[in-house]
C-alpha positions as CSV (number, residue, x, y, z in Angstrom):
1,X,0.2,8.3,-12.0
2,X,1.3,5.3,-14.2
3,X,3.3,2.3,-12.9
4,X,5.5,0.6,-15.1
5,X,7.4,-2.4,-15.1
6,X,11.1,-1.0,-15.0
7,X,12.8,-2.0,-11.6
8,X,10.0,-4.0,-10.1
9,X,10.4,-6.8,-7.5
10,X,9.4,-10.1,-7.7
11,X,5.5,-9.8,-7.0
12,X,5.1,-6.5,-8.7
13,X,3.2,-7.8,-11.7
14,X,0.2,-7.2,-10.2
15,X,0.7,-3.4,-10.4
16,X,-0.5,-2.9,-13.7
17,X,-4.3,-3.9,-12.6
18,X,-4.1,-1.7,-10.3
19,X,-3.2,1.3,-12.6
20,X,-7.0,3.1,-12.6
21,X,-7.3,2.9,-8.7
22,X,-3.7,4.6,-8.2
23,X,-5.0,7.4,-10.9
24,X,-8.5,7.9,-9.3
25,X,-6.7,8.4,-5.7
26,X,-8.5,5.1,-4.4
27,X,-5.2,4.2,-2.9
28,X,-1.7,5.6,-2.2
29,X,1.2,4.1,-4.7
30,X,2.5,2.3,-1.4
31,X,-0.5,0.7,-0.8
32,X,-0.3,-0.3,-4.4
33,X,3.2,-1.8,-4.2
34,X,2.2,-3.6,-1.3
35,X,-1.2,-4.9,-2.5
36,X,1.1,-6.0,-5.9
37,X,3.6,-7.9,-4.0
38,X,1.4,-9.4,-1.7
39,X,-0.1,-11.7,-4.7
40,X,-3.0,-10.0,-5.1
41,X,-4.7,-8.1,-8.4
42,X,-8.3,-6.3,-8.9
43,X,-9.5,-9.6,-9.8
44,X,-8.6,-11.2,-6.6
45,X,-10.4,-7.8,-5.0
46,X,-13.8,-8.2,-7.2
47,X,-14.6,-11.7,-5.9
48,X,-13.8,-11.3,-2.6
49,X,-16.4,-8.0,-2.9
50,X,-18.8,-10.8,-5.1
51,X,-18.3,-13.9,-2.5
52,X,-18.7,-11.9,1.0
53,X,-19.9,-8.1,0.4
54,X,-17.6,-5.6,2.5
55,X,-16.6,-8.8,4.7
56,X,-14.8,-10.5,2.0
57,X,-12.4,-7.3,0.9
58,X,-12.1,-6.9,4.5
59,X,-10.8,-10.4,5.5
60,X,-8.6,-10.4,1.9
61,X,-6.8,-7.5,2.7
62,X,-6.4,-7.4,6.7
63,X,-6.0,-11.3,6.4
64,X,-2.8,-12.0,9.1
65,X,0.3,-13.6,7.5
66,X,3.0,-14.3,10.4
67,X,2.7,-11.3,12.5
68,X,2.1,-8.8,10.1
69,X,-1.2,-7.6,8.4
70,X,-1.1,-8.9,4.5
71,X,-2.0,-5.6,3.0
72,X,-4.1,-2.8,5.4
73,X,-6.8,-3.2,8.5
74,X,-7.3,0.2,8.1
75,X,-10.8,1.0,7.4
76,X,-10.9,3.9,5.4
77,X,-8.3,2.4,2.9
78,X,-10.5,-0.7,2.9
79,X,-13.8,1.4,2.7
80,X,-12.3,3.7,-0.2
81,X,-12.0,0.2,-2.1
82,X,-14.8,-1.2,-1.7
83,X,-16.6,1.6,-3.0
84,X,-14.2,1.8,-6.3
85,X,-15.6,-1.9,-6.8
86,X,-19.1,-0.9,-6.1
């Protein structure tokens, strides 16, 4: 699956680095989207994995903004990225 640019949000340009996860099944498309809007791109993920080990991709992506998660706390979704990065 290939994202493109037609019809994204405000946020979505993010997507595009996330392309080779979405194809290898690493994450769903929503997570994706989500990830994309959220600020966030592989390079964000790669030196939170660099600076803190699983810890850092933990506290990155289940960091709380308001009362809402900012991406996942799930651990699986979390686990299956920080093994792509590995």
């Amino acid at each position: 699956m290939h994202l493109t640019t037609i019809g994204m949000k405000k946020g979505d340009v993010n997507l595009h680095t996330l392309n080779n996860m979405l194809q290898q099944k690493v994450v769903r498309k929503q997570i994706a989207i989500k990830i994309a809007r959220s600020g966030l791109s592989l390079r964000h993920w790669k030196l939170a994995v660099d600076r803190g080990i699983r810890d850092g991709l933990n506290n990155l992506l289940s960091e709380k903004v308001g009362a809402k998660v900012r991406v996942t706390s799930t651990k699986r979704n979390i686990e299956n990225m920080f093994n792509f990065l590995n």
